[in-house]
Residue frames as a rotation matrix with the C-alpha (Angstrom) as fourth column:
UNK 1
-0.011 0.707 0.707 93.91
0.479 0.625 -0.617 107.36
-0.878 0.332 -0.345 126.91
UNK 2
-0.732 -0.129 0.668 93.52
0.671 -0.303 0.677 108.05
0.115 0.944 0.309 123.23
UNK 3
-0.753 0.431 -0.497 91.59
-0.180 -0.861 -0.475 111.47
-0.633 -0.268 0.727 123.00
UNK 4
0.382 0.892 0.242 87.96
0.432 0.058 -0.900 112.01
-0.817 0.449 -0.363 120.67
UNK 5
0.495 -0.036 -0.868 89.72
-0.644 -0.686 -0.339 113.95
-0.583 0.727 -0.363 118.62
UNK 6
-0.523 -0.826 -0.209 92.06
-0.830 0.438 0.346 111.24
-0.194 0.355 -0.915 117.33
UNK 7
-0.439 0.447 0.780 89.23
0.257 0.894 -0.367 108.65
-0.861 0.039 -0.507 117.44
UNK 8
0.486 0.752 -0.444 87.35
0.078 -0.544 -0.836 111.07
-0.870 0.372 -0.323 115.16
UNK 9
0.366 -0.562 -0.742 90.05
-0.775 -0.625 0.091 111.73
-0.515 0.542 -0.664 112.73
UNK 10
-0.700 -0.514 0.496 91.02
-0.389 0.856 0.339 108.21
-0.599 0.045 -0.800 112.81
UNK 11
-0.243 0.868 0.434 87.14
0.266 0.490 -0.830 107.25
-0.933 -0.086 -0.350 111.97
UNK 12
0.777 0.437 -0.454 86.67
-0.181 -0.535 -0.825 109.70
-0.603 0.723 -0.337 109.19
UNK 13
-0.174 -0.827 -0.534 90.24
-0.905 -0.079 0.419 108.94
-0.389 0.556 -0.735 107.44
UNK 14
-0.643 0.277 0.715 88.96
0.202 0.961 -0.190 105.12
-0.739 0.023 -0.673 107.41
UNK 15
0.246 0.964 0.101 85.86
0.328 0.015 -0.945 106.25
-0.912 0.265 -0.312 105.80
UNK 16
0.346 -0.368 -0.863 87.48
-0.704 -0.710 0.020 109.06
-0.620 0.601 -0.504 103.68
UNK 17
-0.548 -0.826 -0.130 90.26
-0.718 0.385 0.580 106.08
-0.429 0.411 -0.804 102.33
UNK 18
-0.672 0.237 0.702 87.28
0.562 0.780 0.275 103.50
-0.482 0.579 -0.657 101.06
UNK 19
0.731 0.543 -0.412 85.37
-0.177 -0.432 -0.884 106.35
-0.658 0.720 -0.220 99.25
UNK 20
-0.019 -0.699 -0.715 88.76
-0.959 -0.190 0.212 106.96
-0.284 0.690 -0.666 97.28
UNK 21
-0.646 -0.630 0.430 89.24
-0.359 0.748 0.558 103.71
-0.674 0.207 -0.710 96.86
UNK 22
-0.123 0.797 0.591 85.70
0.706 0.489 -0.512 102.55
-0.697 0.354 -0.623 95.58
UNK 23
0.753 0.259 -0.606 85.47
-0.308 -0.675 -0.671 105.75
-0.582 0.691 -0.428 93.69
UNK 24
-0.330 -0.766 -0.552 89.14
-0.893 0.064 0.445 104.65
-0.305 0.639 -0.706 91.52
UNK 25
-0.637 0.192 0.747 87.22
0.168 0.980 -0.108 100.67
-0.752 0.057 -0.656 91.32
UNK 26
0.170 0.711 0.682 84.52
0.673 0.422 -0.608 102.18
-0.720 0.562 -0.407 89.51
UNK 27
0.520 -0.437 -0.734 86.42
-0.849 -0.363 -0.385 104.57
-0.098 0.823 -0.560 87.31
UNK 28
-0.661 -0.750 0.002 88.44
-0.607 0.536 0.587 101.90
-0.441 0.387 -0.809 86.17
UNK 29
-0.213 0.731 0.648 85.66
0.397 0.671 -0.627 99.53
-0.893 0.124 -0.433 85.80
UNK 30
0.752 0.645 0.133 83.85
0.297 -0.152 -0.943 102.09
-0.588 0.749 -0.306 83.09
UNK 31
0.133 -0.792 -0.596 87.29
-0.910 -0.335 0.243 103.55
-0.392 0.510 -0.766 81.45
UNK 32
0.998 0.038 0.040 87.05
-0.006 0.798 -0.602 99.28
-0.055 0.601 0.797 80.02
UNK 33
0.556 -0.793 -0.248 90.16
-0.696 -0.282 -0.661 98.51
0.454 0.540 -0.709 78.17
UNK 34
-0.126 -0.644 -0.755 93.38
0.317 0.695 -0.645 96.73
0.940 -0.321 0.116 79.72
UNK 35
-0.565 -0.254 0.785 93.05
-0.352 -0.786 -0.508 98.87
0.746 -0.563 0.355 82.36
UNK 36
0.330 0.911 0.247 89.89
-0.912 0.241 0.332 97.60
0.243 -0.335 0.910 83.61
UNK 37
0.707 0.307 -0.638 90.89
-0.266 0.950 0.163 94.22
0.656 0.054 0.753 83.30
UNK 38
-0.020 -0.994 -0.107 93.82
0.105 0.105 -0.989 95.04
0.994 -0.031 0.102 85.30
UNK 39
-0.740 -0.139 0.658 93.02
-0.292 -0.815 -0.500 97.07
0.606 -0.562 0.562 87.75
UNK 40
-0.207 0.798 0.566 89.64
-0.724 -0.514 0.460 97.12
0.658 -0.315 0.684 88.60
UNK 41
0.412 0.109 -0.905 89.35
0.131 0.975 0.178 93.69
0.902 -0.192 0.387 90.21
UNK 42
-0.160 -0.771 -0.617 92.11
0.725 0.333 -0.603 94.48
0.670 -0.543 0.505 92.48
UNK 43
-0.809 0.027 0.588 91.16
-0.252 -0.918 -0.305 98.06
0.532 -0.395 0.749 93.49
UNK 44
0.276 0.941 -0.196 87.22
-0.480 0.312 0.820 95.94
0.833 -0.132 0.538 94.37
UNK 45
0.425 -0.129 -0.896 89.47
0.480 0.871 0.102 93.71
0.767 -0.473 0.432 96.45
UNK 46
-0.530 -0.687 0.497 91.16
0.457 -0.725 -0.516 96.35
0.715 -0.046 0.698 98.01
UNK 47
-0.325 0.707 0.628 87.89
-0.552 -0.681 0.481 97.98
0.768 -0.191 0.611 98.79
UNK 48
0.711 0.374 -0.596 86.50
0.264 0.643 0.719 95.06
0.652 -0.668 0.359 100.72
UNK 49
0.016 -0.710 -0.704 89.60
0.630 0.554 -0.544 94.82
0.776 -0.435 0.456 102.61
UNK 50
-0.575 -0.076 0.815 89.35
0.199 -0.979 0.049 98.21
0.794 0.190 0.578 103.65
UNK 51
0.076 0.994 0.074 85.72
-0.560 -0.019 0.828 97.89
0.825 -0.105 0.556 104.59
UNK 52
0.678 -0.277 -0.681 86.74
0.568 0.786 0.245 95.13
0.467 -0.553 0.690 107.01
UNK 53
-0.564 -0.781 -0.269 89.60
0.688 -0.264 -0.676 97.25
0.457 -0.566 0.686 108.49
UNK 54
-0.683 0.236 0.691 87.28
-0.221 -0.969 0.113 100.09
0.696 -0.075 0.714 108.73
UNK 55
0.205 0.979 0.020 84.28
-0.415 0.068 0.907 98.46
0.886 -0.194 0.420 110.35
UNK 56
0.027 -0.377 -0.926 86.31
0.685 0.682 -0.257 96.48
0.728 -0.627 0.277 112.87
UNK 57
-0.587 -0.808 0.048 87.94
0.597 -0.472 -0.649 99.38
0.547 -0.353 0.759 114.07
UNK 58
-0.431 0.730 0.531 84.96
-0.549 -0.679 0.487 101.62
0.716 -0.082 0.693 113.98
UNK 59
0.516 0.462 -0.722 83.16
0.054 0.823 0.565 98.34
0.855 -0.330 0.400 116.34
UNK 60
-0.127 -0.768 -0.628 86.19
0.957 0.072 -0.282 98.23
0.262 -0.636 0.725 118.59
UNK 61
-0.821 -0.236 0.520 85.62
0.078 -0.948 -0.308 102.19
0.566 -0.212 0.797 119.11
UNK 62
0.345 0.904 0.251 81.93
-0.589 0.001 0.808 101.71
0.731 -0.427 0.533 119.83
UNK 63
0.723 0.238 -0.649 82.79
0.273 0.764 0.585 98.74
0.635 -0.600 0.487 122.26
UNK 64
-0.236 -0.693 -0.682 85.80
0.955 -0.035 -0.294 99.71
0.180 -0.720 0.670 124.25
UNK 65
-0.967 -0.253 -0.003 84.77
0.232 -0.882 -0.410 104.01
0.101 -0.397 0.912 124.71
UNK 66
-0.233 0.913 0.335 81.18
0.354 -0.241 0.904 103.60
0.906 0.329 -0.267 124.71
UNK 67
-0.649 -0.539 0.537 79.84
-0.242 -0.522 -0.818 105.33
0.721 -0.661 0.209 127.70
């Protein structure tokens, strides 16, 4: 079976990877410019996506090792 430690690590890297991400959405956002108009949109979409990968997973942990 997959160990706690690896659920843990797994759980917090999820989390960890949509701070970064949402933190680079809203620097871009205020940095304006092309940049912004480039970027930021996509990095927002990103973020959702994330958020969705993250929350499933994190659901699926609660539901399949609760005790």
């Amino acid at each position: 079976m997959i160990s706690e430690i690896f659920i843990k690590i797994l759980s917090i890297s999820l989390l960890i990877i949509v701070g970064i991400v949402l933190i680079l959405g809203i620097g871009t956002l205020f940095k304006g410019g092309e940049t912004s108009k480039k970027y930021s949109n996509k990095l927002m979409q990103l973020r959702v996506l994330l958020q969705f990968i993250a929350i499933i997973v994190l659901v699926g942990f609660a539901y399949f090792f609760k005790n």
